[in-house]
C-alpha positions, 0 to 999 in steps of 0.5 A, spaced: 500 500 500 503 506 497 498 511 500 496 508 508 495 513 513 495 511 520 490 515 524 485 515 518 486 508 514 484 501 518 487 494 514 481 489 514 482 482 514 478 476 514 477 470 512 484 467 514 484 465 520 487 471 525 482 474 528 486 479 533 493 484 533 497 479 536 496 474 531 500 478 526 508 480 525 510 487 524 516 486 519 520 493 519 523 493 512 527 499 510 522 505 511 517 500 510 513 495 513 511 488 512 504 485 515 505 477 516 502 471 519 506 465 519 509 465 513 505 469 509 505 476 507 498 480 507 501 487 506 506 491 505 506 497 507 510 503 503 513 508 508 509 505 515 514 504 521 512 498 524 511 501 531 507 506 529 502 500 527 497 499 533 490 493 534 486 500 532 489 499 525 486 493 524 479 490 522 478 483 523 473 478 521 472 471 523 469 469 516 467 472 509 460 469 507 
């Protein structure tokens, strides 16, 4: 994602089995950030700091129908 803005912008996420912040690992790559769970990456986040990120960034839903 090129244009996410903390504060404004919430990633959702759905359908995979992770249900909570913690469930995530928050990889600092450079000035970007990587969001993973286990081995699979679910965004890149261009110009985020990793720490920046908080639970409030994030929508989570326990299944898509």
């Amino acid at each position: 994602m090129t244009d996410f803005a903390i504060g404004t912008d919430k990633i959702g996420l759905g359908g995979i089995g992770v249900t909570q912040f913690s469930a995530l690992t928050l990889l600092q790559q450079g000035s970007d950030t990587i969001v993973k769970t286990g081995n699979t990456e679910l965004a890149s986040l261009l110009g985020i700091t990793s720490t920046s990120l908080t639970a409030n960034d994030f929508v989570f839903s326990a299944s898509v129908v």
